[in-house]
C-alpha positions in Angstrom: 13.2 -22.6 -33.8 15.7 -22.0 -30.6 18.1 -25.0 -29.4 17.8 -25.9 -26.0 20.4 -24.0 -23.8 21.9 -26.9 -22.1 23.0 -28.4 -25.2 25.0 -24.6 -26.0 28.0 -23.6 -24.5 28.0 -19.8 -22.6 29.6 -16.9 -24.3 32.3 -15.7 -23.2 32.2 -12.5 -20.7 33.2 -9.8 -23.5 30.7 -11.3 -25.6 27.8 -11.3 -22.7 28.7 -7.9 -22.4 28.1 -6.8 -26.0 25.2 -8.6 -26.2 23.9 -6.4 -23.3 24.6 -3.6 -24.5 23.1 -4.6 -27.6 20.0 -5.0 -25.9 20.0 -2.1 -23.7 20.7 0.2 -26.5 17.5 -1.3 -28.7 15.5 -0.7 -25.5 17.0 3.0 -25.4 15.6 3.2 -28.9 12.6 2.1 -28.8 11.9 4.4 -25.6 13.2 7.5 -27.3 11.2 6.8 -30.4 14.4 6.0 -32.7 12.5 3.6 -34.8 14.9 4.5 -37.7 18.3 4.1 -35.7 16.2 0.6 -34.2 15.7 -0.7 -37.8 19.7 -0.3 -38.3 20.2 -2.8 -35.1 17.9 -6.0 -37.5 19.2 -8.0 -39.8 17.8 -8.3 -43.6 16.5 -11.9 -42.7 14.5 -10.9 -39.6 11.8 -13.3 -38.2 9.9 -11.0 -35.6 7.6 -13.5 -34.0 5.1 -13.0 -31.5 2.6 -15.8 -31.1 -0.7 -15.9 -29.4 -0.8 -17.9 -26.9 -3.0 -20.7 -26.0 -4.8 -22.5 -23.1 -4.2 -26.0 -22.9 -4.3 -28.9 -20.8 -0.9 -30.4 -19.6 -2.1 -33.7 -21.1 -2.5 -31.8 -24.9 0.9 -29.4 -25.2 2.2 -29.2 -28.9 5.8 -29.3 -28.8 6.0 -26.1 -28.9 4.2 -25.7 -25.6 1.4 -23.1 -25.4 2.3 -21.6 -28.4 1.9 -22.8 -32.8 3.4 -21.7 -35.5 0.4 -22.4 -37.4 -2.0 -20.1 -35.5 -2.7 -16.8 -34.7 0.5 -14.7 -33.8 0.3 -10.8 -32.4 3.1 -10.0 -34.7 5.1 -12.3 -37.9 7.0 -9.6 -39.3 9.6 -9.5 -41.8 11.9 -6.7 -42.2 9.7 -5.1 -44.5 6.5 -5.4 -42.3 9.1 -3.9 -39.6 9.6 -0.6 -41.9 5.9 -0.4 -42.5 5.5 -0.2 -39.0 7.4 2.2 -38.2 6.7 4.7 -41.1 3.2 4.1 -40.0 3.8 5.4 -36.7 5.0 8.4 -38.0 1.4 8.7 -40.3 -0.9 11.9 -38.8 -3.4 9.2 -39.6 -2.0 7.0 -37.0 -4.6 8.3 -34.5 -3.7 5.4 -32.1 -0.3 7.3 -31.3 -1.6 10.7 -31.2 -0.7 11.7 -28.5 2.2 9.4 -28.3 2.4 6.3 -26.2 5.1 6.9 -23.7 7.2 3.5 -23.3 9.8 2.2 -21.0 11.6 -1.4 -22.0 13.6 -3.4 -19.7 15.5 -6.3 -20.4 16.5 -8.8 -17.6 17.7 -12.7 -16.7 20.0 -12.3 -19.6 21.7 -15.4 -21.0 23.7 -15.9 -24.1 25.0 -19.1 -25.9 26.9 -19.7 -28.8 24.8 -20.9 -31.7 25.4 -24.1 -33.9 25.3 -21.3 -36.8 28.7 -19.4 -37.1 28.7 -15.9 -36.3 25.6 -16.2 -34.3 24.0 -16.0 -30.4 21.2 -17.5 -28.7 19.9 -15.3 -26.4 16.9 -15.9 -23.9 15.7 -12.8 -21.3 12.7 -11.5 -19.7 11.1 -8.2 -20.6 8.9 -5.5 -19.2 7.4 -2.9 -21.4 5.4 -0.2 -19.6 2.8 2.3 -22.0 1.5 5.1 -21.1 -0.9 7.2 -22.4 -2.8 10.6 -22.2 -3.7 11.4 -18.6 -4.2 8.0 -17.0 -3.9 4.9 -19.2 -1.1 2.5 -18.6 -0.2 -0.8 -19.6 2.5 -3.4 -18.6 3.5 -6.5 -20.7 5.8 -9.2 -19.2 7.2 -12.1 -21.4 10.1 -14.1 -22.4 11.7 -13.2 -25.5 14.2 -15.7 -27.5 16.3 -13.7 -29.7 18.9 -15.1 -32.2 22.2 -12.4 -32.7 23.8 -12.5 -35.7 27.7 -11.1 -36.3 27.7 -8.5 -39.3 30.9 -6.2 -40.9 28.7 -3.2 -38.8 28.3 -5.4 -35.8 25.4 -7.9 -33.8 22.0 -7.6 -35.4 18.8 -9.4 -34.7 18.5 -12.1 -36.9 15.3 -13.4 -35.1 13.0 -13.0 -32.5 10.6 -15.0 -30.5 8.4 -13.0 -27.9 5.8 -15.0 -25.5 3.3 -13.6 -23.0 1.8 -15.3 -20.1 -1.1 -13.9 -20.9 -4.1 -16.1 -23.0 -5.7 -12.4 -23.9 -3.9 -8.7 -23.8 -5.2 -6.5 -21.4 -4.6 -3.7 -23.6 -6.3 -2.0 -26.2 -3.6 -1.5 -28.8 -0.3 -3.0 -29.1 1.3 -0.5 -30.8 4.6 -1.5 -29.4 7.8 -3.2 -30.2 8.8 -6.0 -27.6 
């Protein structure tokens, strides 16, 4: 799915910065509860991929690592399952966000390379995304996330996404959460 960095050249510093700020304003988003604004920032095309993750003995890795593309993912969401998503969260049946989880995203180790693609980036950073909820319940989640950024007439978009967890089993009890 991703291209191993040390075969892609660096961006150039304008375009690190962009993508940055690309980044730190989807976080903003998703903090504030912007899911609408959010959707604007994907592309049509989106591959939202969050695989579960597997243990495995260093003798048996698939070639993907701890990870397949044939078993059971957390999220493989299209644009569409994006949109339901977020119109579900908005649902007084959505019971699970009542009251509302209270998040806080940040992005970190940024790198971005320039894709074999044209117009597009291959970005790789590390996340943290706290949850809270009602009086006392919190949450962290700590991954890696592989994102491919593509250039549009509006500007970058996320063409793709690939989120993974250190974690074998979630700690939490939803995940009612974009990552």
């Amino acid at each position: 799915m991703f291209t191993q960095s040390a075969a892609l050249e660096s961006v150039s510093q304008d375009v690190f910065f962009e993508v940055a700020a690309f980044l730190n304003k989807e976080a903003r988003l998703l903090d504030e509860e912007r899911f609408e604004e959010w959707l604007g920032l994907i592309h049509e095309d989106i591959h939202y991929w969050m695989p579960g993750i597997e243990n495995r003995r260093r003798e048996n890795p698939l070639k993907q690592g701890f990870y397949d593309k044939d078993h059971m993912a957390y999220f493989d969401d299209s644009l569409r399952d994006l949109q339901r998503r977020v119109a579900r969260f908005r649902q007084p049946s959505a019971w699970a966000e009542n009251p509302a989880t209270r998040n806080v995203h940040q992005v970190n180790n940024l790198e971005a390379f320039i894709a074999q693609e044209p117009n597009t980036y291959e970005v790789y950073s590390t996340f943290t995304s706290i949850r809270s909820r009602g009086l006392d319940e919190e949450y962290v989640i700590y991954g890696r996330r592989y994102d491919t950024l593509i250039r549009t007439e509006s500007g970058l978009k996320l063409l793709k996404r690939l989120i993974l967890i250190p974690n074998a089993t979630l700690s939490c009890k939803n995940i009612n959460t974009f990552l």
